[in-house]
C-alpha positions as CSV (number, residue, x, y, z in Angstrom):
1,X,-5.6,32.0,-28.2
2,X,-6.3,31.0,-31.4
3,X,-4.0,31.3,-35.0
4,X,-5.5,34.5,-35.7
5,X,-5.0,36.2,-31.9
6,X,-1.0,35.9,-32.7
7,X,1.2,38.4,-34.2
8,X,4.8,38.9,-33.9
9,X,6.3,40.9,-31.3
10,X,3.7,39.2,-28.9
11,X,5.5,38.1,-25.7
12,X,4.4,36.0,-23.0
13,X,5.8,34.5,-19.6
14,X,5.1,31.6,-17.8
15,X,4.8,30.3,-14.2
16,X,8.2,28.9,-12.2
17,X,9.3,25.5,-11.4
18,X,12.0,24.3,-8.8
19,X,14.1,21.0,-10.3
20,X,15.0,19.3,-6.7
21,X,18.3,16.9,-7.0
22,X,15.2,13.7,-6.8
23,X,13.2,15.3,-9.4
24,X,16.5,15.5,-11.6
25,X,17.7,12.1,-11.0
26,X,14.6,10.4,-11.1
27,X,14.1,11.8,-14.5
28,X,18.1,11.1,-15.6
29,X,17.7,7.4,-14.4
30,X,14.6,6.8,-16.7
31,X,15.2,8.6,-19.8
32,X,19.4,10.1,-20.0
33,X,21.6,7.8,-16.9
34,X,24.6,9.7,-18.0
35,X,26.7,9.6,-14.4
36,X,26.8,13.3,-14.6
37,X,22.6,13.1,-13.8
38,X,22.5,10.2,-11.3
39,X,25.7,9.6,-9.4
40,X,26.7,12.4,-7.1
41,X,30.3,10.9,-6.9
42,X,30.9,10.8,-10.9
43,X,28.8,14.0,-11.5
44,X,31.4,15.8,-8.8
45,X,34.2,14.4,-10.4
46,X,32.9,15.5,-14.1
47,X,33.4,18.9,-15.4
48,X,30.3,20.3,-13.9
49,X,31.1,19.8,-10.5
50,X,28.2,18.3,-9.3
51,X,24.6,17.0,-10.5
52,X,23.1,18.7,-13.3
53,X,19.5,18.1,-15.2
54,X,19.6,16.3,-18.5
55,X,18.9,18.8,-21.7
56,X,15.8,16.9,-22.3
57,X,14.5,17.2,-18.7
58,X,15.0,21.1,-19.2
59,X,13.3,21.1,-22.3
60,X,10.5,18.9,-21.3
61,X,9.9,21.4,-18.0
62,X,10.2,24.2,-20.2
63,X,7.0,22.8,-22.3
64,X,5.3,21.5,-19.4
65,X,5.0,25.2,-17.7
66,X,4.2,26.4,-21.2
67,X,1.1,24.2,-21.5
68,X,0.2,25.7,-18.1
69,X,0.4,29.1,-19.3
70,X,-2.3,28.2,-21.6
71,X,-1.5,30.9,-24.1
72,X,-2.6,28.7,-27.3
73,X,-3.7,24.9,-26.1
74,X,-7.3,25.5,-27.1
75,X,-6.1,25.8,-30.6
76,X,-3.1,23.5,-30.6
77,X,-2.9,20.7,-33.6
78,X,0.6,19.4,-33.2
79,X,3.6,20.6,-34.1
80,X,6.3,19.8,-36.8
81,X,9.3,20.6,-35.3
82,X,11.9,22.5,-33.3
83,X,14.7,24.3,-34.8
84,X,17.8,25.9,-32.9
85,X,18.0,23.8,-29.8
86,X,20.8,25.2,-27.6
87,X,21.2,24.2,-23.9
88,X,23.4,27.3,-22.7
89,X,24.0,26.8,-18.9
90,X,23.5,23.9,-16.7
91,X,20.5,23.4,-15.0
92,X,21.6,22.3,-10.7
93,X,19.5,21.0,-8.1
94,X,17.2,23.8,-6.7
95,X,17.4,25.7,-9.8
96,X,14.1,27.5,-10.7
97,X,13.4,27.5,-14.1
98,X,10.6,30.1,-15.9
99,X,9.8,30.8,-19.8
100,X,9.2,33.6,-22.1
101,X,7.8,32.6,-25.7
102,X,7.7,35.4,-28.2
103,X,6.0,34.9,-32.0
104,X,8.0,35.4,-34.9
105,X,6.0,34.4,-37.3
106,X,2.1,33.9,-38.0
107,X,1.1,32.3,-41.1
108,X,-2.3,30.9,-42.6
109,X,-2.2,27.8,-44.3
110,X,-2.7,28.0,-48.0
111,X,-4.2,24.5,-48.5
112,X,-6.5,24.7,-45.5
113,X,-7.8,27.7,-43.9
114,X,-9.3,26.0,-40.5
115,X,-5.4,26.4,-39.6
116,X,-2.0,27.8,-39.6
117,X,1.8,27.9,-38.9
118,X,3.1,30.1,-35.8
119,X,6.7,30.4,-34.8
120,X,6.9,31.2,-31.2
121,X,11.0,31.4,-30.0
122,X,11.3,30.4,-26.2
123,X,13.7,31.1,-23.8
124,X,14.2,29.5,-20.2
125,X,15.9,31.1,-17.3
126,X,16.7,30.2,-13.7
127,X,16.0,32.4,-11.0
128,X,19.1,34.5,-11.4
129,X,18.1,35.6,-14.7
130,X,20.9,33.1,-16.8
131,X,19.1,31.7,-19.5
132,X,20.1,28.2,-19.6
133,X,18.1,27.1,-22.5
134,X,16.4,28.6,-25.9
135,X,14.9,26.7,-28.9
136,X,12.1,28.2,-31.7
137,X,9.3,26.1,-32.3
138,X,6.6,25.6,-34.7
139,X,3.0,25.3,-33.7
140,X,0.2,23.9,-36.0
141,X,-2.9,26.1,-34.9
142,X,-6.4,26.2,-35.6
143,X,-8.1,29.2,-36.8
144,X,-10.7,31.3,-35.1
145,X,-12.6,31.2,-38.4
146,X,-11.9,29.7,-41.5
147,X,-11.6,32.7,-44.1
């Protein structure tokens, strides 16, 4: 989809993906090695009770599957930001994780008309229905037609 296929209200959900403990400490060890992500003994001992998958590896997951949705990659040109990052629940070994994006906002750039700003806010739930992440995001899209 392109900048002018958007409008708010519009919803969208994307495929499922299962974190296994390897996948989560794997990930931990390269990019967060807080004990709670890559020792079993010290993330038992912590306040989560076991293992849990870093933020970042949530968030990065979350983005992954919604690049596989496909909903607006043909049109993508970047993005400025991310506003309103809250990791709500942990994320545990076997956990299966899915995304809904809604739009907020749609709006054509003033200064160039090939493109535009959408805000799309996500949310990320495990397989019970918990959502266990949320953020909003802006996408810098290209325009069907420049008008």
């Amino acid at each position: 989809m392109f900048l002018d296929d958007l409008e708010p209200g519009l919803a969208f959900e994307t495929a499922s993906r299962t974190l296994s403990e390897e996948d989560i400490v794997a990930f931990a060890r390269l990019y967060d090695p807080q004990p709670f992500h890559v020792d079993p003994a010290a993330a038992a001992a912590s306040p989560y009770g076991g293992i849990i998958a870093s933020g970042f590896h949530t968030m990065l997951t979350a983005f992954a599957l919604t690049l596989e949705a496909n909903v607006w990659n043909e049109a993508s040109l970047g993005s400025p930001g991310m506003d309103d990052i809250r990791w709500l629940a942990p994320v545990r070994p076997g956990d299966t994780l899915s995304v809904r994006g809604e739009v907020l906002s749609v709006a054509p750039s003033r200064s160039r008309p090939d493109r535009g700003r959408a805000e799309i806010a996500y949310s990320v739930r495990n397989a019970q229905g918990v959502e266990v992440m949320r953020y909003r995001c802006i996408h810098i899209l290209a325009r069907r037609q420049a008008t």
